[in-house]
C-alpha positions as CSV (number, residue, x, y, z in Angstrom):
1,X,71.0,70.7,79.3
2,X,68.1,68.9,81.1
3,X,65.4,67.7,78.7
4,X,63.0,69.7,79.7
5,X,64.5,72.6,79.0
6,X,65.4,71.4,75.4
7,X,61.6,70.5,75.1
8,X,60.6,74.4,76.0
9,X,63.4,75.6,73.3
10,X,62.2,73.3,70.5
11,X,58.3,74.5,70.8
12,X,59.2,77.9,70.8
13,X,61.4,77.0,67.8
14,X,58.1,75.7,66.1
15,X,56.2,78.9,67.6
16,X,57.9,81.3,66.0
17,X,58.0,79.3,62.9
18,X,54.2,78.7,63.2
19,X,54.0,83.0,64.1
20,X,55.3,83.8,60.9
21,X,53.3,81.9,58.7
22,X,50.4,82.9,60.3
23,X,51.3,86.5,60.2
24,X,49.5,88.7,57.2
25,X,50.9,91.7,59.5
26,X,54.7,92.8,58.6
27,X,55.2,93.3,62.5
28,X,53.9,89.6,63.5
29,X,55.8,87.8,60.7
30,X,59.1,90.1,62.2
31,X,58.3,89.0,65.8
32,X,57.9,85.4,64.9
33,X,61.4,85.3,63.3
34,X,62.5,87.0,66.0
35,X,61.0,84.6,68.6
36,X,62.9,81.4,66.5
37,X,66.2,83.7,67.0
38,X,65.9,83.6,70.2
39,X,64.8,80.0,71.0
40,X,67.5,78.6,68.7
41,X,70.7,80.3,71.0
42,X,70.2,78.3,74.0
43,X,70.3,75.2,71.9
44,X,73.9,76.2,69.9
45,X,75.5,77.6,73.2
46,X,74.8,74.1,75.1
47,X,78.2,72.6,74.6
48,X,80.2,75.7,76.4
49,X,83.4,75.0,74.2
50,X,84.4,78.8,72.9
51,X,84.1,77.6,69.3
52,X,80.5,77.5,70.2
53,X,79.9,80.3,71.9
54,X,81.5,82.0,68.9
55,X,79.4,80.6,66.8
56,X,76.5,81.5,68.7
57,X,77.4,85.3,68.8
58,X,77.8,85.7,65.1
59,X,74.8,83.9,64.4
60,X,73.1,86.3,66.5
61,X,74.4,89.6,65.4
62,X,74.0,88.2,62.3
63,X,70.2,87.5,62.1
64,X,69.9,91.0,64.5
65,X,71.3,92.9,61.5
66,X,69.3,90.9,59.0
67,X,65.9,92.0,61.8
68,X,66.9,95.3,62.0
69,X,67.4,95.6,58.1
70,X,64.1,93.5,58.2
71,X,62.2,96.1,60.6
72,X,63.3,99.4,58.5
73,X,62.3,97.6,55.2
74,X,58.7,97.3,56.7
75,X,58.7,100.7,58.4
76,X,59.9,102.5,55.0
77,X,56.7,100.1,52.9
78,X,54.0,101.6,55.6
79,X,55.4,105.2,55.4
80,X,55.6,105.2,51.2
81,X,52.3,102.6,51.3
82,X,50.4,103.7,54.6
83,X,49.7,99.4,54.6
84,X,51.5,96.6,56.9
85,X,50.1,94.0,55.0
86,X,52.6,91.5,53.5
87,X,50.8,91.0,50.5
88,X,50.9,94.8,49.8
89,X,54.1,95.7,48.6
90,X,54.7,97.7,45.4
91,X,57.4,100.1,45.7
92,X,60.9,98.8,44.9
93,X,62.9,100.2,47.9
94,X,61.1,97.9,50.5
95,X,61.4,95.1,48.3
96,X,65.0,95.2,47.5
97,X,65.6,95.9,51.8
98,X,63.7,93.0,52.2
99,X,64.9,90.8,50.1
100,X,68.7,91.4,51.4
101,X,67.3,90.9,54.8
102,X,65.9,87.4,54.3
103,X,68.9,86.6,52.1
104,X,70.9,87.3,55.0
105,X,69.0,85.7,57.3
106,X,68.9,82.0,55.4
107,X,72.7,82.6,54.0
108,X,72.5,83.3,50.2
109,X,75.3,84.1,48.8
110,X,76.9,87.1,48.8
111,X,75.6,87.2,51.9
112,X,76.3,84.1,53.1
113,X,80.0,84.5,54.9
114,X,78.5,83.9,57.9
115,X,77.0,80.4,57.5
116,X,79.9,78.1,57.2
117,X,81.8,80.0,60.8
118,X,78.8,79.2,62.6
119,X,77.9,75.8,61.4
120,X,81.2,74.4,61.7
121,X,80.6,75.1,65.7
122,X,77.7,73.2,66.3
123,X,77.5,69.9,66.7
124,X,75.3,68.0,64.5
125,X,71.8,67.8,65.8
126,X,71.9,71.1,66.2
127,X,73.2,72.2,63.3
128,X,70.7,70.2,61.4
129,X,68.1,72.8,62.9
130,X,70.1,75.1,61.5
131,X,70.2,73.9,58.0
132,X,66.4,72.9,57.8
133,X,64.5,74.2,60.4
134,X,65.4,77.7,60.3
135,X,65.2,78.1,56.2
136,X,61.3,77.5,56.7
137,X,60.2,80.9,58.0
138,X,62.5,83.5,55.7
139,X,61.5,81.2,52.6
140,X,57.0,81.4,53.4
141,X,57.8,85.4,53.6
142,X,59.8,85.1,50.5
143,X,57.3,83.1,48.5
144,X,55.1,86.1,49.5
145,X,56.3,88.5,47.3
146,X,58.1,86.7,44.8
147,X,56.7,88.2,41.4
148,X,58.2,91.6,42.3
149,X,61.7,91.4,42.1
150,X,62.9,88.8,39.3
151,X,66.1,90.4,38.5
152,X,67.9,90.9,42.2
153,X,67.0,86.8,42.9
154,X,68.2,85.6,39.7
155,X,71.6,87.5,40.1
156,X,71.4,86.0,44.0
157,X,70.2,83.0,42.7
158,X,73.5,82.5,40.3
159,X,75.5,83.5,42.8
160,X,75.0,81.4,45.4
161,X,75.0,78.1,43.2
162,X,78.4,79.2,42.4
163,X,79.9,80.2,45.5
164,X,78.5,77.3,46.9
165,X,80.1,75.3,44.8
166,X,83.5,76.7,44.0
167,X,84.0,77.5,48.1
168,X,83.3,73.8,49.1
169,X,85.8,72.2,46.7
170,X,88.6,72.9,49.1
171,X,86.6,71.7,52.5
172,X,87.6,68.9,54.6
173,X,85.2,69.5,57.6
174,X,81.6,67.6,57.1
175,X,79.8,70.4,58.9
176,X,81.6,73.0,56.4
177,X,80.8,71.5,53.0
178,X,77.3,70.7,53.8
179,X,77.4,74.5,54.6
180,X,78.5,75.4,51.4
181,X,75.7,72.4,49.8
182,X,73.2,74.4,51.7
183,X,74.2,77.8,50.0
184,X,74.3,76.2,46.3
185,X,70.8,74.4,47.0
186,X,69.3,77.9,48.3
187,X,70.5,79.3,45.0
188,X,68.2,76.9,42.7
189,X,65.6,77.6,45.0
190,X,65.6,81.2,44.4
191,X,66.5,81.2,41.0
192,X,63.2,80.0,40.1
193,X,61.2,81.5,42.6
194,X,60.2,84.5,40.8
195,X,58.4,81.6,38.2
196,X,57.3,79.2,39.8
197,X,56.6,79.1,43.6
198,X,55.4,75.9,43.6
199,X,58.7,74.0,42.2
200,X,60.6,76.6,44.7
201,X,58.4,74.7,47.6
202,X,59.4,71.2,46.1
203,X,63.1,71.9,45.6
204,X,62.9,73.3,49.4
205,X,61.2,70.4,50.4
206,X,63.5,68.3,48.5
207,X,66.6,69.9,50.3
208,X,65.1,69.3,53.6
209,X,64.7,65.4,53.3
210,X,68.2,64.8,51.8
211,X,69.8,67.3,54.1
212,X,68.0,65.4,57.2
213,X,69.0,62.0,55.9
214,X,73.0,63.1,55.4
215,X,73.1,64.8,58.8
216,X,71.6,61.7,60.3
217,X,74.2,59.3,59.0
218,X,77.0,62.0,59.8
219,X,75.5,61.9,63.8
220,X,74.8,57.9,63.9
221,X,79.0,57.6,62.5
222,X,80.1,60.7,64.9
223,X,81.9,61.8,61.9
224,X,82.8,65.7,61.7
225,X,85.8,65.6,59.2
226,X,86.3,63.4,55.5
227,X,88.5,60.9,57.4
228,X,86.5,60.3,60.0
229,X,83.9,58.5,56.8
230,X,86.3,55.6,56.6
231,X,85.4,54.0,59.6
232,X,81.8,54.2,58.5
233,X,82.2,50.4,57.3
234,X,82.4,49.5,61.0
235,X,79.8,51.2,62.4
236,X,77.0,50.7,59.9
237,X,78.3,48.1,57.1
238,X,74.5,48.3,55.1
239,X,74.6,52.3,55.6
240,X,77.7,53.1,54.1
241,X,76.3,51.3,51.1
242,X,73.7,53.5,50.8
243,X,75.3,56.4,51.5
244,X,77.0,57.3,48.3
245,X,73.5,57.2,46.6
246,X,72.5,60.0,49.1
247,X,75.3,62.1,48.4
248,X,74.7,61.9,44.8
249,X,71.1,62.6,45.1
250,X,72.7,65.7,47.0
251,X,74.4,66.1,43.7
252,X,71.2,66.3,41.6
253,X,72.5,63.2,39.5
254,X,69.7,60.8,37.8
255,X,68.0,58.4,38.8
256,X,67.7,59.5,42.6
257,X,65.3,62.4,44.1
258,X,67.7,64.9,44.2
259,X,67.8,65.0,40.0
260,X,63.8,66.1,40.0
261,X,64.0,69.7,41.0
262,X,66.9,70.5,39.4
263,X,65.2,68.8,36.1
264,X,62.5,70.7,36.7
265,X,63.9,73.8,37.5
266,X,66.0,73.6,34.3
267,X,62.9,73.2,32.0
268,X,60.9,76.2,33.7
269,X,64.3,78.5,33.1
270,X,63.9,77.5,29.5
271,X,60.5,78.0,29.5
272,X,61.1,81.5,30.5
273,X,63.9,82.2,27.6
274,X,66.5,82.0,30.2
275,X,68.6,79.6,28.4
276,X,71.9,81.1,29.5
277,X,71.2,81.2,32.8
278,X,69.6,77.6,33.2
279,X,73.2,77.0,31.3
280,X,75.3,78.7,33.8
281,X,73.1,76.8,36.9
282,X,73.8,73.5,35.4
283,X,77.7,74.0,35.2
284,X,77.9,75.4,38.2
285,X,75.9,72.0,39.6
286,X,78.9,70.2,38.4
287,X,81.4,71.8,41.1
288,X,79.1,70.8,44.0
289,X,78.6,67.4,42.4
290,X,82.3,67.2,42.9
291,X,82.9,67.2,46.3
292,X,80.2,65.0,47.1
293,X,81.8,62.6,44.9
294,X,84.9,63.1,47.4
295,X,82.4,62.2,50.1
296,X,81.5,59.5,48.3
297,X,84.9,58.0,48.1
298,X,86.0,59.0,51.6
299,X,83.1,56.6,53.0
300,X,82.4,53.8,50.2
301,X,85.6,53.2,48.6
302,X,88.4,53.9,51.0
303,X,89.1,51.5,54.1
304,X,91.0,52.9,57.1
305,X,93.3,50.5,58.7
306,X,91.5,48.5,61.5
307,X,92.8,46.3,63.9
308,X,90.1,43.5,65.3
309,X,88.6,45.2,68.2
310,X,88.0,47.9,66.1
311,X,86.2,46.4,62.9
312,X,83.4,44.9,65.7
313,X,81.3,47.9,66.3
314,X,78.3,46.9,63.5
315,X,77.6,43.9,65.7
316,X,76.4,45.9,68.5
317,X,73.1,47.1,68.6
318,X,73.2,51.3,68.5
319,X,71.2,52.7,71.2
320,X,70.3,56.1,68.3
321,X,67.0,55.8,66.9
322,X,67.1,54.7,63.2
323,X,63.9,54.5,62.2
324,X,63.7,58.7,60.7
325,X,67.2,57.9,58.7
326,X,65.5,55.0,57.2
327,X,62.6,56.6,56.2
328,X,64.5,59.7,54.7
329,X,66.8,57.8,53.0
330,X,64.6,56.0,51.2
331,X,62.9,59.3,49.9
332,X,66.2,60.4,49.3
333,X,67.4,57.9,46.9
334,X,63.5,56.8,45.1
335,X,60.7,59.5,44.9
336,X,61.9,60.6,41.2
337,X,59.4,57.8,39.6
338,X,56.8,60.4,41.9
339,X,57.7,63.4,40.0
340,X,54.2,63.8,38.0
341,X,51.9,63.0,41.2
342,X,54.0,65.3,43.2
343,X,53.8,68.1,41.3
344,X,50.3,68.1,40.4
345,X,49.8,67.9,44.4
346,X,51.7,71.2,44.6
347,X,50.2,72.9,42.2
348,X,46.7,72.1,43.5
């Protein structure tokens, strides 16, 4: 695809982004999603293999269905309300519609079969548009009307840390399991959305810097299954050292980033007498933490056979720009000694 053309796509990704958190008006906010829909199918059909094509055509009768749903949601609030305003939504039909519909559009579980098909057949850069990029918009509409419907995202909540989980313990494509990771991670984010928007906003900001970083390294190694990670050494000797820490901060484990909003999500569930369920969210962490652990091993601990032309790659210098992965691993592995200045800067 000339570059050009992947210039146009990419600021009409950030358009429609930038529509719908403009929008105060239902029918803007929909347009603007609908706008990023668009933009993003050019970018996933590029290859021409059928596996994406495939992938491109249920990603877009998925988020159609998710609009549509979206559309008659809004239509239903303005007939029972007689108001298109986002912030003015009170009766529990709309809300429920609309919360499916964004839950289908970002992949939360059980509505979230679609997600691992149509990641699988990207490639990398683009799917890491996917996972980030395209969460942004469905999640400022969510935070929107968050007090209203506690029940319905703590049950979506639960369920997609599990599924997450449980589904990615069996993957051995990259692309797949960081599918699943993205399900499990959209499920803490939810789960305490109806308490705290603020730590929702962290966690999602969280997930986006880890979830960069991993997708990075994945790209710079051209890695797309688990035994593709042992030639990491080759390629990137200092890397693969690092790597294992970002997979674990993936994992939520202490003392790397990815333990803070799962700490503090955790203590706000308490908070709210929700023992049980913060219970259930922290086991059901432990089946995602496994399978980046096989990550882990695939790329840190395991060394494929090499013969000498072979081991000589790391010498070489990579023509991939580096500096983004560096600065996103860093955050990945050390911002938890930041926790207290960057919540106070969210709550502001």
């Amino acid at each position: 695809m000339h570059p050009n053309t992947i210039a146009l796509l990419l600021t009409t990704l950030g358009l429609g982004t930038t529509v719908t958190f403009a929008s105060t008006h239902w029918f803007l906010a929909w347009m603007g999603l609908e706008i990023n829909t668009l933009a993003i199918l050019p970018l996933m059909a590029q290859s021409h293999n059928p596996r994406a094509v495939e992938a491109t055509l249920k990603y877009f009768l998925t988020q159609a269905t998710a609009a549509s749903t979206l559309l008659f949601a809004t239509t239903t609030n303005a007939w029972l309300n007689g108001q298109w305003d986002i912030q003015n939504m009170s009766h529990p039909l709309p809300i429920t519609l609309f919360t499916l519909a964004l839950a289908l559009k970002i992949g939360l579980a059980p509505l979230h079969i679609w997600l691992p098909e149509v990641l699988q057949g990207l490639d990398l850069g683009t799917g890491l548009i996917m996972s980030t990029w395209q969460k942004l918009a469905p999640f400022i509409l969510l935070l929107q009307i968050y007090p209203t419907n506690s029940t319905l995202l703590i049950i979506l909540g639960l369920t997609s840390t599990l599924i997450g989980g449980w589904a990615g313990l069996n993957q051995t494509q990259l692309r797949k399991i960081l599918a699943y990771s993205s399900i499990a991670h959209l499920g803490w984010m939810v789960l305490v959305l109806p308490f705290s928007p603020a730590l929702t906003l962290l966690t999602l900001i969280m997930y986006l810097i880890m979830t960069f970083s991993t997708f990075l390294v994945f790209k710079l190694n051209n890695a797309t299954n688990i035994n593709a990670l042992a030639t990491a050494w080759t390629k990137a000797p200092a890397l693969t050292a690092l790597m294992p820490l970002v997979l674990l901060s993936l994992g939520g484990l202490p003392p790397l980033s990815g333990f803070m909003p799962k700490w503090l999500i955790l203590q706000e569930l308490s908070k709210q007498d929700l023992a049980l369920t913060a219970t259930l969210a922290a086991f059901t962490a432990l089946l995602s933490l496994f399978f980046y652990l096989r990550l882990s091993y695939a790329m840190a601990l395991t060394m494929f056979p090499n013969n000498p032309t072979s081991t000589a790659p790391w010498r070489f210098q990579s023509s991939q720009i580096t500096y983004p992965l560096a600065l996103s691993t860093m955050a990945t592995i050390l911002l938890l000694p930041l926790t207290p200045t960057i919540t106070a800067l969210l709550t502001l």
